[in-house]
DSSP file (Angstrom, degrees, kcal/mol; ACC not computed):
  #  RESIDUE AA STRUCTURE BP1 BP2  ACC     N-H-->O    O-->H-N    N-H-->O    O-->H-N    TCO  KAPPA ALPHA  PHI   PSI    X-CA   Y-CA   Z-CA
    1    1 A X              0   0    0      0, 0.0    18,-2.5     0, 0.0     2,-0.1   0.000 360.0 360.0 360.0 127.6   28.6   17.0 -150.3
    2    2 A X  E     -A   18   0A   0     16,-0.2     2,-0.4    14,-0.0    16,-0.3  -0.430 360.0-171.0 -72.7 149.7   26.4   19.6 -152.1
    3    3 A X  E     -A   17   0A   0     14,-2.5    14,-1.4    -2,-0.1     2,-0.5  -0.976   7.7-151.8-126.9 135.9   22.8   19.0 -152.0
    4    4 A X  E     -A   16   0A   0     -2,-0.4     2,-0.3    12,-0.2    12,-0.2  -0.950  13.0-176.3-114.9 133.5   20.0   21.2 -154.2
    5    5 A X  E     -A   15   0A   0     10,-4.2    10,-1.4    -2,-0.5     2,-0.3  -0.930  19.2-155.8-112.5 143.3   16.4   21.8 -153.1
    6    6 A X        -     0   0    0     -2,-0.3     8,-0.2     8,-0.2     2,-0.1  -0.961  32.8-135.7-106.6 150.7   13.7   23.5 -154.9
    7    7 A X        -     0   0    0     -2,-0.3     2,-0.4     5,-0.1    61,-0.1  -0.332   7.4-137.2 -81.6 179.2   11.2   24.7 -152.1
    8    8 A X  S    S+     0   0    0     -2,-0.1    59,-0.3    59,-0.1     4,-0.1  -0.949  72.0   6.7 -93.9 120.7    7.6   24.5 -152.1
    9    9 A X  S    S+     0   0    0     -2,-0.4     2,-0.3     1,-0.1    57,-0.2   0.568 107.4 107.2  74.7  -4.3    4.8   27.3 -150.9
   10   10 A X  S    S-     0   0    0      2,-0.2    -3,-0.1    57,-0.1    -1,-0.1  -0.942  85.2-121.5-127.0 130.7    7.4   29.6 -150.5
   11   11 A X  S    S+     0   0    0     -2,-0.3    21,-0.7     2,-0.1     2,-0.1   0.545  88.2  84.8 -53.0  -5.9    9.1   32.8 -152.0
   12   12 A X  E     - B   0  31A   0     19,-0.3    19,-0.3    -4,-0.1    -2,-0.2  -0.318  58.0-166.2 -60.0 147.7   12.8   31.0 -152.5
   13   13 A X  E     +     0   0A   0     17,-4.3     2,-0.3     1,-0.4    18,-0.2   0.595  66.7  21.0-126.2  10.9   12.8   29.4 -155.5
   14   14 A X  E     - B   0  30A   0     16,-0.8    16,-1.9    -8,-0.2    -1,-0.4  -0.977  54.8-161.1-163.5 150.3   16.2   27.3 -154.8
   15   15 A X  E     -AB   5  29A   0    -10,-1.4   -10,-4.2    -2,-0.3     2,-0.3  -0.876   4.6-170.4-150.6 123.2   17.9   26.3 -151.9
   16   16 A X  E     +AB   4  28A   0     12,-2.3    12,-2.2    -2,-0.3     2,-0.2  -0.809  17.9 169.1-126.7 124.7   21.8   25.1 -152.1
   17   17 A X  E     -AB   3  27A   0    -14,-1.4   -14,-2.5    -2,-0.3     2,-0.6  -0.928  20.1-145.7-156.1 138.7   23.1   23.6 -148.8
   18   18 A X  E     -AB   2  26A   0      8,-1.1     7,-1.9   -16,-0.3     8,-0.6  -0.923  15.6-170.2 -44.8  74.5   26.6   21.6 -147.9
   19   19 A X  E     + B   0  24A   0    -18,-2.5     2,-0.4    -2,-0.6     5,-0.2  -0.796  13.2 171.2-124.8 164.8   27.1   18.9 -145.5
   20   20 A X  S    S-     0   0    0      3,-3.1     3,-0.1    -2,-0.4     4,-0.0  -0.703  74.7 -12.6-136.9  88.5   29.8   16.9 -143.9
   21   21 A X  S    S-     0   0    0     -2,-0.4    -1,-0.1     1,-0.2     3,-0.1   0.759 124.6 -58.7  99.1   5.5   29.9   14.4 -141.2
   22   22 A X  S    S+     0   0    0      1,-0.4    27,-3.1    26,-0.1     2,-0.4   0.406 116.3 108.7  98.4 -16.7   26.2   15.5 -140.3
   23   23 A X  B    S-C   48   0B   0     25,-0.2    -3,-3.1    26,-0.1    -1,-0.4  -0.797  72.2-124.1-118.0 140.9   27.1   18.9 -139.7
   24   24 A X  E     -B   19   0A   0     23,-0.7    22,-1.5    -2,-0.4    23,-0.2  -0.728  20.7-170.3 -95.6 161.5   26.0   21.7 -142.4
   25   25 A X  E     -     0   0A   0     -7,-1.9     2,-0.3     1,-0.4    -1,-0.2   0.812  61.4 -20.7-114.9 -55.5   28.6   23.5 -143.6
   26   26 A X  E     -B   18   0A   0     -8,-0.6    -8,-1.1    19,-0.1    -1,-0.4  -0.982  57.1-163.5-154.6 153.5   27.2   26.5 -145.6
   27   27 A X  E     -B   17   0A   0     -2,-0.3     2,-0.5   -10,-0.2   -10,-0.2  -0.970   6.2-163.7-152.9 133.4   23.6   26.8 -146.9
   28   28 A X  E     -B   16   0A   0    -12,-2.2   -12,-2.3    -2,-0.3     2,-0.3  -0.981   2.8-154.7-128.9 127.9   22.7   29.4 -149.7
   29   29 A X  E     -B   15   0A   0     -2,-0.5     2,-0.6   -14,-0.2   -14,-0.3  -0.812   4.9-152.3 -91.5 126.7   18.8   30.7 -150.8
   30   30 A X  E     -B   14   0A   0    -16,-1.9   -17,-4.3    -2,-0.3   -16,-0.8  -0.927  66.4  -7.3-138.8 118.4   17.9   32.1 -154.1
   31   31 A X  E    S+B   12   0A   0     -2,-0.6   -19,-0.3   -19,-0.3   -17,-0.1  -0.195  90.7  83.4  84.3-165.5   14.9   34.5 -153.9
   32   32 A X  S    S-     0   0    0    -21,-0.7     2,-0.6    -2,-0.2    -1,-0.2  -0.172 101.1 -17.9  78.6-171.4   12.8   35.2 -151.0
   33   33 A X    >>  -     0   0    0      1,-0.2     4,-1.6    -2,-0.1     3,-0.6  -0.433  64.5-158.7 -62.1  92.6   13.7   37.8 -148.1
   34   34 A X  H 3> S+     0   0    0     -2,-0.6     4,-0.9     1,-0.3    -1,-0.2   0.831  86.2  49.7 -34.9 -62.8   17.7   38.3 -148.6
   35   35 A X  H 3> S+     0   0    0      1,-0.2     4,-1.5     2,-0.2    -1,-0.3   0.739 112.4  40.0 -57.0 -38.4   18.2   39.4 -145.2
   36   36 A X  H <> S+     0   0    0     -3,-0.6     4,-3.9     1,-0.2     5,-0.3   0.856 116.6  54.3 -80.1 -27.2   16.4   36.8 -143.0
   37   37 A X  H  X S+     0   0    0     -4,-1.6     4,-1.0     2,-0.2    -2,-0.2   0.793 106.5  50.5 -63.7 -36.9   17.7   34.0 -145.4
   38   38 A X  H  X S+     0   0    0     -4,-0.9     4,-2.7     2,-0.2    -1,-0.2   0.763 111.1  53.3 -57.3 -52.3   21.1   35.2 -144.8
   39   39 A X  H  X S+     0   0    0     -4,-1.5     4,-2.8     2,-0.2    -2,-0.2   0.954 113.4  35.6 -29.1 -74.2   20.4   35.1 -141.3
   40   40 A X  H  X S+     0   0    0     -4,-3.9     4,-2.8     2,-0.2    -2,-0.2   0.933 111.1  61.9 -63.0 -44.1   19.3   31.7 -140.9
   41   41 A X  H  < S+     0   0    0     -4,-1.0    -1,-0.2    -5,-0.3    -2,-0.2   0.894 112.8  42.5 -42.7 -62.9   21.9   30.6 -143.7
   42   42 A X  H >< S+     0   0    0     -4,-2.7     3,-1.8     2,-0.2    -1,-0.2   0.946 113.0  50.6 -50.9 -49.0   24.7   32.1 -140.8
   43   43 A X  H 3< S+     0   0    0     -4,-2.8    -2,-0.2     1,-0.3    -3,-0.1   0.966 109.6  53.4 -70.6 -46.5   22.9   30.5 -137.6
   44   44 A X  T >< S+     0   0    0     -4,-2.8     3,-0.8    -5,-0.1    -1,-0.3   0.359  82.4 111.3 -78.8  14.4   22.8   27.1 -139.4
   45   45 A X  T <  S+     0   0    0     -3,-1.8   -20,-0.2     1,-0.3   -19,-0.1  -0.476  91.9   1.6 -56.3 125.5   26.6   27.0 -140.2
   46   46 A X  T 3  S+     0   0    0    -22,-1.5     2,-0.3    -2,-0.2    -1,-0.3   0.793  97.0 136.4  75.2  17.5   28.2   24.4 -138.3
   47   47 A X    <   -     0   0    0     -3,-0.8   -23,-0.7   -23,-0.2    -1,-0.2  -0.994  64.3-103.2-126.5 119.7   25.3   23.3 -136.7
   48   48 A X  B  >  -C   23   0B   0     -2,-0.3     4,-1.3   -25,-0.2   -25,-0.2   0.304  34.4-128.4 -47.2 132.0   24.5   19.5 -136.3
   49   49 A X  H  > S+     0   0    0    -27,-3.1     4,-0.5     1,-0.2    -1,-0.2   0.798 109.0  49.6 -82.2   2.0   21.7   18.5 -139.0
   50   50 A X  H  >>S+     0   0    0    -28,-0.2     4,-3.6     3,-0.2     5,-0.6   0.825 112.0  53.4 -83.2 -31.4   19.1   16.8 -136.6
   51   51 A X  H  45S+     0   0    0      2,-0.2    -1,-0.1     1,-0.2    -2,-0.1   0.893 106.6  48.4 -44.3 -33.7   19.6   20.2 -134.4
   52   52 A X  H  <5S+     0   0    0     -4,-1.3     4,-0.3     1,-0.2    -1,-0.2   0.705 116.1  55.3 -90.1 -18.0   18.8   22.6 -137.6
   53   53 A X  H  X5S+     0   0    0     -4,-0.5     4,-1.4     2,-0.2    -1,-0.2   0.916 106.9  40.2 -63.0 -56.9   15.6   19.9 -137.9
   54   54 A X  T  <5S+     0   0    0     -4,-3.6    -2,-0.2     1,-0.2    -3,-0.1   0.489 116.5  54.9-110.3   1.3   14.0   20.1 -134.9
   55   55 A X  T  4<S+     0   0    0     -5,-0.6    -1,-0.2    18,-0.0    -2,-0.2   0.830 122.2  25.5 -68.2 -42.2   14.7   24.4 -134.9
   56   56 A X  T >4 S+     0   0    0     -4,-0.3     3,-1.2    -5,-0.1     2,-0.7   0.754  87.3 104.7-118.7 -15.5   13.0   24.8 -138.1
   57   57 A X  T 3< S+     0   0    0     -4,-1.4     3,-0.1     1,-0.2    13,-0.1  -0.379  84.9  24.6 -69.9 120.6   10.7   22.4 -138.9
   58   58 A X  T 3  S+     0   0    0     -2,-0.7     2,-0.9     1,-0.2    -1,-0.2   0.730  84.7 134.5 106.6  16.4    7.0   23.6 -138.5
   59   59 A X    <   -     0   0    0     -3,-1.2    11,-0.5     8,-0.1    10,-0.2  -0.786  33.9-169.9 -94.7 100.9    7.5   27.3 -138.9
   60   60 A X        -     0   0    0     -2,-0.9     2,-0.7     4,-0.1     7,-0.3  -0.137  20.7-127.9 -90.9-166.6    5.5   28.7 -140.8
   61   61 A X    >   -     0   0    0      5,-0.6     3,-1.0    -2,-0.1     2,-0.2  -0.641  64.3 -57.6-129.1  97.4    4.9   32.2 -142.6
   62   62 A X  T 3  S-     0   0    0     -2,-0.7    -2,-0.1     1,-0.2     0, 0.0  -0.538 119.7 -18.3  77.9-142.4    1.8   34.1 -142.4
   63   63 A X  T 3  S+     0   0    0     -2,-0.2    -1,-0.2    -3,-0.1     2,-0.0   0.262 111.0 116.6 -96.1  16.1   -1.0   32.0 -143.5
   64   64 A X    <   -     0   0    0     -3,-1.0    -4,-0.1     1,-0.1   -54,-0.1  -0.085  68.3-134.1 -48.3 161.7    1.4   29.6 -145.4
   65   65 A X  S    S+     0   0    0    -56,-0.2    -5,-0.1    -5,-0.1    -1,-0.1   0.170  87.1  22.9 -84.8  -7.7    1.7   26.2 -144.4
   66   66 A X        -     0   0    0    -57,-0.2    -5,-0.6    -5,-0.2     2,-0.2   0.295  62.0-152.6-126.0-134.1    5.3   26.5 -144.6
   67   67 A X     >  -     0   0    0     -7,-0.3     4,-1.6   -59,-0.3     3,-0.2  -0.233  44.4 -97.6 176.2 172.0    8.4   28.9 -144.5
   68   68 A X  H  > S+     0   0    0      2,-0.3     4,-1.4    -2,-0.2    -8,-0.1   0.602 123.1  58.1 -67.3 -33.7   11.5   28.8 -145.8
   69   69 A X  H  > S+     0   0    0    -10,-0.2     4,-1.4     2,-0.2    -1,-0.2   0.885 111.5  50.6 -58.8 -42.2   13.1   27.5 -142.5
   70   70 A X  H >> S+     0   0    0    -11,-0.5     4,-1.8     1,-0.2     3,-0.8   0.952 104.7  49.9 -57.9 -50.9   10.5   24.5 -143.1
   71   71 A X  H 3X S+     0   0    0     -4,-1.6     4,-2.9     1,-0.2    -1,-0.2   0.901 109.1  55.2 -90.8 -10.4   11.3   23.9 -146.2
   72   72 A X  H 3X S+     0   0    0     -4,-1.4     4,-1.8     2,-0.2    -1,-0.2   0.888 111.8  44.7  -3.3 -74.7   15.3   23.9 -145.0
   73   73 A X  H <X S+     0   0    0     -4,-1.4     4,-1.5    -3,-0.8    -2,-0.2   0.756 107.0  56.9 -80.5 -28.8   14.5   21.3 -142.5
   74   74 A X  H  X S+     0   0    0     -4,-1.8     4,-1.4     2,-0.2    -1,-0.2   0.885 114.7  46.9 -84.3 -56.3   12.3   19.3 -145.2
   75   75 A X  H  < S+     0   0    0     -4,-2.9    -2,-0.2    -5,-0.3    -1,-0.1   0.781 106.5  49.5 -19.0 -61.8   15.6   19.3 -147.2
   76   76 A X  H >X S+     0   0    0     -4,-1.8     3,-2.5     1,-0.2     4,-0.6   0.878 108.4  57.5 -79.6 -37.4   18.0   18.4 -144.8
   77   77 A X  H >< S+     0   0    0     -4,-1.5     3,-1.0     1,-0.3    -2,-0.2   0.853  98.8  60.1 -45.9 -33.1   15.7   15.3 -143.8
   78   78 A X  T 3< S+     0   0    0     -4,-1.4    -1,-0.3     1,-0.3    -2,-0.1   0.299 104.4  49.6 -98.3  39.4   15.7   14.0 -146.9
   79   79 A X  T <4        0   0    0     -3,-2.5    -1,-0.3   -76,-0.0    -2,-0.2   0.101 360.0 360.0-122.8  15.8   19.2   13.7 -146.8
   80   80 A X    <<        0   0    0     -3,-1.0    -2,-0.1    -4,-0.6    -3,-0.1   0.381 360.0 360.0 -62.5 360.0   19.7   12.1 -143.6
């Protein structure tokens, strides 16, 4: 099932993510840093969603409260 997040605190202004069984399937970010987003977007393919939770929750960026991996992980909880 596709899921849409708008983020919070953060330069993304959308976040599009895919899961199946638990497992994320593909997750896609619209704004913010292309390249690191892309990154993270790859590493969490196929990767269990309580796993992609306790990776990314609590990172923040600079003197944010937040990051864009947080707000990920804040995503994917509320669809557990």
């Amino acid at each position: 099932m596709t899921y849409d997040y708008t983020p919070r605190g953060v330069c993304s202004r959308a976040i599009q993510f895919e899961l199946e069984d638990g497992i994320i399937r593909s997750v896609s970010f619209r704004g913010g840093c292309d390249g690191n987003l892309q990154g993270i977007s790859r590493l969490v393919a196929g990767m269990p969603v309580e796993e992609a939770v306790r990776r990314l929750e609590g990172i923040r960026c600079g003197g944010k409260p937040t990051s864009c991996p947080d707000q990920l992980a804040r995503a994917l909880k509320e669809q557990m």
